[in-house]
C-alpha positions in Angstrom: 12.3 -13.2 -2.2 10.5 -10.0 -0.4 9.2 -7.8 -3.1 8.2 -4.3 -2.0 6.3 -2.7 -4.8 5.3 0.6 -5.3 2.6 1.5 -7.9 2.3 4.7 -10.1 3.2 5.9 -13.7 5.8 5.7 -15.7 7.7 9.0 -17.4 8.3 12.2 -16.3 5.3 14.7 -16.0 4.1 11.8 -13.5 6.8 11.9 -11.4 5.8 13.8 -8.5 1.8 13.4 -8.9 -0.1 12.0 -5.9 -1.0 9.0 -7.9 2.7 8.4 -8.3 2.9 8.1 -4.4 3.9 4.3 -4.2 6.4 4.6 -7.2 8.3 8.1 -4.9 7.8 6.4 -1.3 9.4 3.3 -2.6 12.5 4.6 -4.0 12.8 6.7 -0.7 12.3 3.4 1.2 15.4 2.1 -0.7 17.5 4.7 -0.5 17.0 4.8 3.3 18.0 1.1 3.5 20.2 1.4 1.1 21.9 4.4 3.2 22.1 2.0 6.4 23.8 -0.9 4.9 21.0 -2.5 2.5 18.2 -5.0 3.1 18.2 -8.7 4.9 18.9 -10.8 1.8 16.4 -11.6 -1.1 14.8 -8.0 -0.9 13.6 -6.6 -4.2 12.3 -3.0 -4.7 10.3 -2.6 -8.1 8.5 0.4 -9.3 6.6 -1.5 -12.4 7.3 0.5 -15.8 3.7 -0.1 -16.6 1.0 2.2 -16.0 -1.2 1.6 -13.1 -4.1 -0.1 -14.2 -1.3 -2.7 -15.7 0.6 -3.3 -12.5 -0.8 -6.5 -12.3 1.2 -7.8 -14.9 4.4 -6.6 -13.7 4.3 -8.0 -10.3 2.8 -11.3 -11.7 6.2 -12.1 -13.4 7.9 -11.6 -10.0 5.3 -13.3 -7.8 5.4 -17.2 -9.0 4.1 -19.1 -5.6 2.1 -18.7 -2.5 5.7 -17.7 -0.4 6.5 -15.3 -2.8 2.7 -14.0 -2.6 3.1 -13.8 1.8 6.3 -12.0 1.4 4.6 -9.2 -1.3 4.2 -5.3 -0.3 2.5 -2.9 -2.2 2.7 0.4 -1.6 0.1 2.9 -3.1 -2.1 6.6 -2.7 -4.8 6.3 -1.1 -7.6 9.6 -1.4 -9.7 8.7 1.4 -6.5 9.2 4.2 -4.7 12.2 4.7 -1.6 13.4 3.7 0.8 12.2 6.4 -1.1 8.9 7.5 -0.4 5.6 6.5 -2.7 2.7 6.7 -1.4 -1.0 6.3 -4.1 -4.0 5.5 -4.1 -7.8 4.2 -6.3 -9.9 2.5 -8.9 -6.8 1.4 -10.1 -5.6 -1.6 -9.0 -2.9 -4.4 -11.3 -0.2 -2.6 -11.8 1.2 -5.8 -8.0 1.6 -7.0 -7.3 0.4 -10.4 -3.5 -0.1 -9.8 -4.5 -2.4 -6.9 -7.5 -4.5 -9.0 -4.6 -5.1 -11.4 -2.5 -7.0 -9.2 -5.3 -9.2 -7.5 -6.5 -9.8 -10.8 -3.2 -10.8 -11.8 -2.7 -12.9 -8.7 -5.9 -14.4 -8.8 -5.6 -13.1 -4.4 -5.6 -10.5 -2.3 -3.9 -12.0 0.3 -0.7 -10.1 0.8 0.4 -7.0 2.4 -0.3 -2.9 1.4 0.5 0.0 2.9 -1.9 2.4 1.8 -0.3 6.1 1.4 -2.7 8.9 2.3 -2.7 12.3 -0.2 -5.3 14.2 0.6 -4.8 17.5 2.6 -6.7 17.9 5.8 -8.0 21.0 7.9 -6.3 21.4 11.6 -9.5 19.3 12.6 -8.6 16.1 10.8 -11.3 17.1 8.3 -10.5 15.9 4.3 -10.3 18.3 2.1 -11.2 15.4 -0.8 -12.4 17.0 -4.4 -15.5 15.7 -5.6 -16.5 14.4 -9.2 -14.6 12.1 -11.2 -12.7 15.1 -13.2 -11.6 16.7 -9.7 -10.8 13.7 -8.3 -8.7 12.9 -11.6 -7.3 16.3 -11.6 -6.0 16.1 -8.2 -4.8 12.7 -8.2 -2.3 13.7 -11.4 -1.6 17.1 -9.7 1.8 17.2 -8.3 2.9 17.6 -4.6 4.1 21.2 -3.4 7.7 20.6 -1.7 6.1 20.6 1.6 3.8 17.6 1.2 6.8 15.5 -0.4 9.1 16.4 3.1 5.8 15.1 4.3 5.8 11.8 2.2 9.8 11.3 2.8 9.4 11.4 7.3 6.2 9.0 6.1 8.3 6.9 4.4 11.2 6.2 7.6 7.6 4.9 9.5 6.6 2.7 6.0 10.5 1.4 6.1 10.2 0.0 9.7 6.9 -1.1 9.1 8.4 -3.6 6.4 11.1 -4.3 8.3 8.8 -5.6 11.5 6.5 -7.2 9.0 9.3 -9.2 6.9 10.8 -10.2 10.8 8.1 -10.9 13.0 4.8 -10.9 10.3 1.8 -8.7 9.4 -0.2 -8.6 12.7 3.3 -7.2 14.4 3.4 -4.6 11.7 -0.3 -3.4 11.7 -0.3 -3.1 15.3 2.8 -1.4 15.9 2.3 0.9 12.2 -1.3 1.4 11.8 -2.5 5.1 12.9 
């Protein structure tokens, strides 16, 4: 099985939040593969119903042996990238996001795929414009996108969609070479 994951909240005043960003590129990742036909066999999209610092649990049940585990994807926000930027790793640590921890704590690994989904706005010179403090930080993480930055997140998510794609049919290093930015 090929399990694409996509980490946020549950319920409805998180829906469009930045933290949410794994749980709204996913479900535009299946809808775009959907639209073309669906996936290769054996592919599962879940958006786990838990919230993020539980994640681990929910992909746990669904990852049961050390294939399953090479064939995982999770897709999550990332703060330190900027909104329109996608970074995809293996075999590194949480960085920090609880959602994340959860699932190598879970898995007892980190070695599997993620595509890390920047949110953070940027000045024309590439330059973050990150809050500070753990309040602002919190504040802008459950903020919601404007309609602008989620047209943003859905051309993103065509780039995340073929960078599964390559990495399910011709492995990770293909994927991060061709995907990375």
């Amino acid at each position: 099985m090929k399990l694409v994951v996509g980490l946020g909240n549950p319920g409805k005043e998180y829906e469009n939040t930045r933290h949410n960003t794994g749980r709204i590129v996913v479900s535009l990742i299946q809808k775009k593969i959907s639209a073309k036909g669906g996936p290769a066999s054996g592919w599962k999209f879940i958006t786990p119903d838990t919230f993020m610092n539980k994640s681990g649990k929910a992909v746990a049940s669904l990852v049961k042996s050390k294939k399953d585990l090479e064939n995982l994807v999770v897709i999550y926000d990332d703060i330190d990238l900027p909104l329109g930027k996608m970074k995809i790793s293996f075999n590194k640590s949480s960085g920090g996001h609880r959602g994340l921890e959860s699932i190598i704590k879970a898995l007892k690994s980190q070695e599997f795929l993620r595509i890390r989904i920047g949110i953070t706005p940027a000045t024309p010179s590439g330059k973050l414009k990150k809050p500070h403090g753990e309040k602002p930080v919190i504040n802008f993480i459950l903020g919601e996108f404007k309609k602008p930055e989620l047209e943003i997140l859905k051309k993103l998510s065509k780039k995340a969609a073929e960078a599964i794609e390559v990495f399910f049919a011709e492995g990770k290093d293909k994927a991060m070479s061709l995907y990375n930015n």
